[in-house]
C-alpha positions in Angstrom: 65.9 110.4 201.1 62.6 111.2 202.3 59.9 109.2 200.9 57.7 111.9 198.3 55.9 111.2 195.1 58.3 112.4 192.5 56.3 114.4 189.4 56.9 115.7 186.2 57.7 119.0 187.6 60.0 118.1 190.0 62.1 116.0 187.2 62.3 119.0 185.2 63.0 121.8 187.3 65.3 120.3 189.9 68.6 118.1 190.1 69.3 114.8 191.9 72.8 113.7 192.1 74.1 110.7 193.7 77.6 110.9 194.9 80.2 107.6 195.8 83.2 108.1 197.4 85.2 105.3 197.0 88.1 105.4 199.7 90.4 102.3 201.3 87.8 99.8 200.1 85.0 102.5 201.7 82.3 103.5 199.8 80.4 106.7 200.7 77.4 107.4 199.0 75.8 110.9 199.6 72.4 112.1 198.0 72.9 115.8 196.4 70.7 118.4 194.7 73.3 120.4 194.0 77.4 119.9 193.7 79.0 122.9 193.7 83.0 121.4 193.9 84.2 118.3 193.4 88.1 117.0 193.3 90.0 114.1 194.4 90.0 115.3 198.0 87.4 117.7 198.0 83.5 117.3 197.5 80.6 120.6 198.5 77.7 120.7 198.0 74.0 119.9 199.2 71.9 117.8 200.1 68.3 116.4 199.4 66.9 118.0 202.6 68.6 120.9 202.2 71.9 120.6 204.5 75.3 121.8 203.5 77.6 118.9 203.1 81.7 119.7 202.5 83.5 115.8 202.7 87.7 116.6 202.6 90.4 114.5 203.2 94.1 114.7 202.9 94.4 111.4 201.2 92.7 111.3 197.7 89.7 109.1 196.6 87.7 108.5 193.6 84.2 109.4 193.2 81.1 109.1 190.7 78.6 110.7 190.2 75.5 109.7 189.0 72.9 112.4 187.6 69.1 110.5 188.0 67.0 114.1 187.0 
């Protein structure tokens, strides 16, 4: 995540997800602003810095999802 004071402002008027993927004893953790689809083998959505980020596998995994603002 890149290193910004975080205001008021920015708590109000944007999201911040975070993401884990737990997989086969993995565990994924992505950094989102928005999550647009998210299912036992799917997850879209994007990222802090902007990126598009689609994560699919075949076999299915479980995931939370932690909303910070």
């Amino acid at each position: 995540m890149t290193e910004k004071k975080i205001s008021w402002f920015t708590k109000v008027f944007e999201d911040y997800f975070i993401v884990e993927i737990h997989q086969g004893g993995e565990i994924r953790t992505f950094h989102m602003k928005e999550v647009k689809k998210i299912t036992n083998t799917l997850l879209k959505g994007v990222d802090i810095d902007g990126n598009k980020i689609e994560y699919c596998t075949n076999n299915p995994f479980d995931y939370y999802i932690r909303k910070l603002y």
